[in-house]
C-alpha positions as CSV (number, residue, x, y, z in Angstrom):
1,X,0.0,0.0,0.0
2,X,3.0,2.0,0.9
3,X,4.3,1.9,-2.5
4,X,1.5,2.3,-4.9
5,X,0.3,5.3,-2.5
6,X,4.3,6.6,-2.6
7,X,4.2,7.6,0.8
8,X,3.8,5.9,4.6
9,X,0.0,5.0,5.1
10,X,-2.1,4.9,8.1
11,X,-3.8,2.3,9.2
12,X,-7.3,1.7,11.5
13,X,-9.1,-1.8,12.9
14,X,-12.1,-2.8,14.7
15,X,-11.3,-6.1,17.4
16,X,-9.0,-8.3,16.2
17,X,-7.9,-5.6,12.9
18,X,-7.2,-3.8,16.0
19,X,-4.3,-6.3,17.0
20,X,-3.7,-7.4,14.0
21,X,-1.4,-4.3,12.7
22,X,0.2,-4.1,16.4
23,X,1.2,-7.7,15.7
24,X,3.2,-6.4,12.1
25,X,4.7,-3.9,13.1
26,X,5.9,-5.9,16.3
27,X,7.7,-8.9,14.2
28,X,8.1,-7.0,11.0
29,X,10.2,-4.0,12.1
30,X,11.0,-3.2,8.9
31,X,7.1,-1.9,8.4
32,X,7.4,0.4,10.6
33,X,8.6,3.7,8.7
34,X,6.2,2.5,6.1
35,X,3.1,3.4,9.2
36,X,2.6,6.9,10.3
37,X,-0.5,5.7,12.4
38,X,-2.5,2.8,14.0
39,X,-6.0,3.7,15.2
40,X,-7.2,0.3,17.1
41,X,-10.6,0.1,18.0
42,X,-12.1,-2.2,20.3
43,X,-8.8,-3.7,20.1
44,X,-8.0,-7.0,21.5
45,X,-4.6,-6.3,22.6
46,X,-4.4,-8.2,25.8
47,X,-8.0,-10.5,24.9
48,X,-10.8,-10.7,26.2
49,X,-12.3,-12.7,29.3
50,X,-15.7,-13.4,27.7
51,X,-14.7,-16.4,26.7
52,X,-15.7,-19.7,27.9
53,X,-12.2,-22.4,27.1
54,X,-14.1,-25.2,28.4
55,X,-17.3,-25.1,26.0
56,X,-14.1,-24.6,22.8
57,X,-12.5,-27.7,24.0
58,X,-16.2,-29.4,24.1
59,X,-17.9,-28.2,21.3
60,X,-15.0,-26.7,19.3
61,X,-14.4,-22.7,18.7
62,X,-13.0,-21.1,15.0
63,X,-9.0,-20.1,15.9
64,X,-9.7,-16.7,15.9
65,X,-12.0,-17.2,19.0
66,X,-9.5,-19.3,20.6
67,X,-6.4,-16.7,20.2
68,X,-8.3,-13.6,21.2
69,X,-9.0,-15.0,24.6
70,X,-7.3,-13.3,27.6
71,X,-5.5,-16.5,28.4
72,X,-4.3,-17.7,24.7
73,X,-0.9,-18.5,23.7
74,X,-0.5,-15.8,21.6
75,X,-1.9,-13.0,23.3
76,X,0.8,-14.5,25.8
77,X,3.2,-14.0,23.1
78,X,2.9,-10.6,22.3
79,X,2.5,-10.0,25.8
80,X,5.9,-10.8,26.2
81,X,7.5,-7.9,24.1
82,X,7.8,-5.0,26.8
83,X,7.3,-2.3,24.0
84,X,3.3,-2.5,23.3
85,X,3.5,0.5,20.8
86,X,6.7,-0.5,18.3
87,X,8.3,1.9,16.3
88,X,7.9,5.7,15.3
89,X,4.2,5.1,14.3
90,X,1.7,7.2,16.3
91,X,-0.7,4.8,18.1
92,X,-4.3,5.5,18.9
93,X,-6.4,3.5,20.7
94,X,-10.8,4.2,21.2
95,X,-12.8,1.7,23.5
96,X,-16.2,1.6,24.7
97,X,-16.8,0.7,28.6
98,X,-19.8,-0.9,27.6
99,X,-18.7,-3.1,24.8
100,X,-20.0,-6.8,25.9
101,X,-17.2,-8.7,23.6
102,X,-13.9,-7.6,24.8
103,X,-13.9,-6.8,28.4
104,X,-12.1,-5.6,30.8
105,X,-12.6,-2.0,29.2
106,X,-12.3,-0.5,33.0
107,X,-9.7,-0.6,36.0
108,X,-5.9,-0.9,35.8
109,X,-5.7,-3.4,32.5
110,X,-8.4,-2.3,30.4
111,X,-8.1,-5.0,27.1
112,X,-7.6,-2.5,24.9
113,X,-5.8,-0.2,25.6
114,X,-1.6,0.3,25.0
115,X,1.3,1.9,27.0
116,X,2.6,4.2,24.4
117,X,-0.6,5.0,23.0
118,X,-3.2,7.8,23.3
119,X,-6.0,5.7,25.1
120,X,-9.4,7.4,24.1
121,X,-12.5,6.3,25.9
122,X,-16.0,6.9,24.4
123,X,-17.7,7.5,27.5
124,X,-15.2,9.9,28.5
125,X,-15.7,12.1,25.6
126,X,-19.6,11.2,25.8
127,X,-20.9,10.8,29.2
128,X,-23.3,7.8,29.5
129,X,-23.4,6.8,26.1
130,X,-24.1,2.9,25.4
131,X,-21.8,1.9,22.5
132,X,-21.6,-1.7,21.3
133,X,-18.7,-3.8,20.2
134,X,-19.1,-3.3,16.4
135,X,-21.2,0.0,16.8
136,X,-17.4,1.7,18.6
137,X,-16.5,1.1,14.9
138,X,-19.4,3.9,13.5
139,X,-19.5,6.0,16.7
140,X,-18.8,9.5,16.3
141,X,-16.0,9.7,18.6
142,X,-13.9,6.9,16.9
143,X,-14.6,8.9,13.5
144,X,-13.4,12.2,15.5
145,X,-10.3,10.4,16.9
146,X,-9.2,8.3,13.1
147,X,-9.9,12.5,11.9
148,X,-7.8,14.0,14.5
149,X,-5.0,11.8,14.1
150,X,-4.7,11.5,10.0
151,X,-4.8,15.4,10.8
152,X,-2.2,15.8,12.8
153,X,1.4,14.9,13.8
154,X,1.2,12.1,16.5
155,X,-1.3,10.0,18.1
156,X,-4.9,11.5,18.1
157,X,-6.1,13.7,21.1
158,X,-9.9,14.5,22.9
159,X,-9.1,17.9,23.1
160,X,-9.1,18.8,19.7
161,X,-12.2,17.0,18.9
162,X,-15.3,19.1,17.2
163,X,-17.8,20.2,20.4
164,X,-20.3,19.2,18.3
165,X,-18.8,15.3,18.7
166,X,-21.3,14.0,21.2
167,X,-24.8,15.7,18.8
168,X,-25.0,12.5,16.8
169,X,-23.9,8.9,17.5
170,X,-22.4,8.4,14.3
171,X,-19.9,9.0,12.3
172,X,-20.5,12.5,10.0
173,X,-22.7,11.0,7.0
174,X,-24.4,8.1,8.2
175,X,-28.1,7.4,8.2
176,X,-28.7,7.0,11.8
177,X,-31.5,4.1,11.1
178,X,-29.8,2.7,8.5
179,X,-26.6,2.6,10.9
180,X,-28.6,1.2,14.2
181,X,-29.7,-1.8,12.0
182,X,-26.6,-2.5,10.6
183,X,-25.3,-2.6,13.6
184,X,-27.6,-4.3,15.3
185,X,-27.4,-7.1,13.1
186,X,-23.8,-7.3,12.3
187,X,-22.7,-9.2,15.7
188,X,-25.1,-11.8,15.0
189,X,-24.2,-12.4,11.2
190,X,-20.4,-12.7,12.4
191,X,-21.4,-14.8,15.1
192,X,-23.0,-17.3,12.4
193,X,-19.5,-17.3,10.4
194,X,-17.4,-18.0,13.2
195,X,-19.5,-21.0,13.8
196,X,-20.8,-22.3,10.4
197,X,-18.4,-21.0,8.0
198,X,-15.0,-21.3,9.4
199,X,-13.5,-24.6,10.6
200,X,-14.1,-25.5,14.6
201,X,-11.1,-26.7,16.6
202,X,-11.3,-28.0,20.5
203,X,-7.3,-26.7,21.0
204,X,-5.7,-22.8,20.0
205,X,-3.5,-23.8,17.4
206,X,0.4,-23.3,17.7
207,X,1.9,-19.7,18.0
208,X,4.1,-19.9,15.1
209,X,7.7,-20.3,15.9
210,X,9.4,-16.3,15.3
211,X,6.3,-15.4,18.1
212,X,7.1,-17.6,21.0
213,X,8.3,-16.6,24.0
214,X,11.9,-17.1,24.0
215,X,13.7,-18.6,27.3
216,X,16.1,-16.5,28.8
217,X,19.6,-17.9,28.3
218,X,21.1,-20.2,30.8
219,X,24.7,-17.8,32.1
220,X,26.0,-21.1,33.2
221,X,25.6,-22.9,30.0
């Protein structure tokens, strides 16, 4: 993308797109001057613990399920690097406390949010509004906050939103009916996919090898 736009791109995600561009540029260094931002929203950085291991191994969960559990290998994995926001890219992250699919979203280790990273909440910019899972993808601040940071130099920042942010759930453009349903319907449609149109497994598969955890070296030998 970097090439055929001829200059560094940014890039946004919603749940596990949110992860996925922090897992790049973690083990692909050399993507990093190619990314001027990451906007991650809903993000599963460190998983989520509505999950339920025991019915997977039972009944069988797609992979994706498996490895954006709080307790998965690779979650684990890229746990382990110390540096949660790699590189000179400008990292924004936007999270709804009331998003019923990755959770925590509150207290000392919300699951989305990054050290390094300008940690937006909705509620925080909107008091008391109820914002879903895939609806923090359409809201009106996460438009404001992917705006504010392709705008600017650095990671976005709440301050320089519009004051007109919290008027309209939304993002600018978007038929608020039209919108609601979509959303409304979206997490059951995925929900059929993950379970009917991907293959099941009762185990997380295997972090690949360059991911794993590496043991620290024995000084004796």
């Amino acid at each position: 993308m970097a090439r055929r736009a001829g200059r560094p791109v940014a890039v946004a995600g919603i749940s596990q797109g949110g992860l996925l561009p922090r897992w790049a540029l973690t083990y692909w260094p050399d993507l990093r001057r190619l990314v001027t931002d990451v906007v991650a929203i809903a993000g599963t950085q460190h998983g989520t613990t509505v999950f339920d291991p025991a019915a997977c191994a039972l009944n069988g969960c797609a992979p994706a399920v498996w490895q954006q559990a709080a307790t998965s290998k690779l979650i684990a994995a890229i746990s382990a690097r110390r540096d949660e926001t790699p590189g000179p890219t400008a990292w924004t992250t936007v999270r709804s406390l009331t998003d019923e699919v990755v959770q925590p979203q509150s207290g000392p280790h919300p699951a989305s949010a990054l050290t390094g990273a300008s940690n937006i909440i909705i509620q925080k910019t909107c008091p008391g509004r109820v914002v879903s899972h895939i609806g923090s993808g359409v809201d009106s601040v996460t438009f404001a906050a992917v705006a504010d940071a392709l705008g600017h130099r650095g990671a976005a920042r709440a301050s320089r939103f519009p004051a007109s942010v919290c008027a309209h759930p939304f993002a600018p453009g978007l038929d608020p009916t039209a919108t609601g349903a979509l959303v409304t319907g979206s997490l059951g449609l995925i929900g059929n996919r993950l379970t009917s149109q991907v293959p099941l497994v009762k185990a997380e598969p295997r972090v690949r090898a360059y991911a794993r955890p590496r043991a620290p070296a024995n000084p004796y030998g």
